[in-house]
C-alpha positions in Angstrom: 170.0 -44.3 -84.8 168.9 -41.4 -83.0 168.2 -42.5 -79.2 165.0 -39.9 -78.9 163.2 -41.5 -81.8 159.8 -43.7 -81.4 159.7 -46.9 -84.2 156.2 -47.4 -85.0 155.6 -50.8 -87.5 152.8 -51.2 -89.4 151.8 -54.5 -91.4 151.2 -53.9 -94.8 149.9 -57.4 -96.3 149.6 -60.5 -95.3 150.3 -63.4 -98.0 151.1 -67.0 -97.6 154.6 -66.3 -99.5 155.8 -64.0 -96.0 154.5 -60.8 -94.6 155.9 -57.3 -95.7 155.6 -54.0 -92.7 156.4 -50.9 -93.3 158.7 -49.3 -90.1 158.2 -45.5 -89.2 160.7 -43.8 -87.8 159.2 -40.5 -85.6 160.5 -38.1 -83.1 159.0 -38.2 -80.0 158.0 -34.1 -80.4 154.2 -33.7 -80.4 154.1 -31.8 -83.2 155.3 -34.0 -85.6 152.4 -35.7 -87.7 152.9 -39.1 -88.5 154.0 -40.1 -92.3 151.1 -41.9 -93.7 152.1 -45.3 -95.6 154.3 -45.2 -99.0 151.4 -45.3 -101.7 151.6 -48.0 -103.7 153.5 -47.4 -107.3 151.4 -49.1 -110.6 153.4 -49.8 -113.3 152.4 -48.2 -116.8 150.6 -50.2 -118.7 152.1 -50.2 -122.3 149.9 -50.6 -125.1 151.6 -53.5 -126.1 150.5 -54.9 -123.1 146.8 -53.9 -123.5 146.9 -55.4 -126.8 148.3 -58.9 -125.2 145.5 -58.6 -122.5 142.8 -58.2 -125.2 144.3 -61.1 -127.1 144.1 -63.4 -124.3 141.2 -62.2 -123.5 140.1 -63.2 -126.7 141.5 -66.5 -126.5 139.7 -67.4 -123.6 136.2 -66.1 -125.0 136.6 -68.5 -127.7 138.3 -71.4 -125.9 135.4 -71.7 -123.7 132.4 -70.9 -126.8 134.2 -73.9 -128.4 133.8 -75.8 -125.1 130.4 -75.1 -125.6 129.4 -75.4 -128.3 131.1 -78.9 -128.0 129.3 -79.8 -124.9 126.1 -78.9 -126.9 127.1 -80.9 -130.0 127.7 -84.4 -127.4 124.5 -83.5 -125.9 122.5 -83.4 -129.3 124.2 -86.5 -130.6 122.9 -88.7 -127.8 119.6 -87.4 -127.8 119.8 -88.7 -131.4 121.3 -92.0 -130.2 118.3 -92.1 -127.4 115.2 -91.0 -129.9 116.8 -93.5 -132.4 116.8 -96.5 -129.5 113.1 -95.7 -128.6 112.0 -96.0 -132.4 113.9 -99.6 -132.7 111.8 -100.3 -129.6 108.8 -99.6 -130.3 109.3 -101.1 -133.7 110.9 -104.0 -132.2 107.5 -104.2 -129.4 105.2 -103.5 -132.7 106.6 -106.4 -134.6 106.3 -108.3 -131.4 103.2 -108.1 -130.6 101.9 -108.5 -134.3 103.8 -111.8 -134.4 102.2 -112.9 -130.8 99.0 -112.0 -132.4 98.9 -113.8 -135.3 100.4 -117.1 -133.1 97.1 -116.3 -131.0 95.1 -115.9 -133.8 96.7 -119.4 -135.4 96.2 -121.3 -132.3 92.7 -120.7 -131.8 92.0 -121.3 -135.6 93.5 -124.7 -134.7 91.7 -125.3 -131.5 88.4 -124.7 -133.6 89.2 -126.4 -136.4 90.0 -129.3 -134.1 87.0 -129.0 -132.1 84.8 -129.2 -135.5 86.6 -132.1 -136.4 85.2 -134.1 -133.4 
């Protein structure tokens, strides 16, 4: 290496995997500009590659419609078990409360009867 050169190191990314720099090697002349960092090279996307992207793409759109449309289908079925529950309820509290009427209505036939008696 040349003894009149001036290393200047410059981080380029930091990632958990390890940390890459870029080192710059400049003369110590003033009228040198300094060599700005490597741009960074994309690779050409191939239009097979598009096409794989799109696919997936795809996939994912209906992978999470079907997710959906799932979550709505176990959402409508127990509303239907819940609606169905209140009916036998209330049919169950209607059937009730017709029965505890009629023993009412029984029992104070009786007591009359009873009380005509004596």
């Amino acid at each position: 290496m040349c003894n009149s050169c001036y290393i200047q190191v410059k981080v380029i990314n930091k990632r958990a995997s390890g940390q890459a720099f870029e080192v710059i090697l400049t003369p110590t002349s003033p009228d040198v500009k300094d060599f700005p960092m490597s741009p960074l090279r994309k690779k050409e996307t191939s239009l097979d590659e598009i096409q794989k992207k799109l696919e997936a793409a795809e996939e994912r759109r209906k992978s999470q419609q079907a997710e959906v449309l799932k979550n709505l289908a176990e959402k409508r079925e127990h509303e239907k078990e819940v609606i169905q529950k209140a009916i036998e309820e209330s049919c169950n509290f209607s059937k009730m409360a017709q029965e505890n009427s009629t023993k009412r209505w029984r029992q104070t036939k009786r007591t009359a009867a009873h009380k005509w008696q004596l």
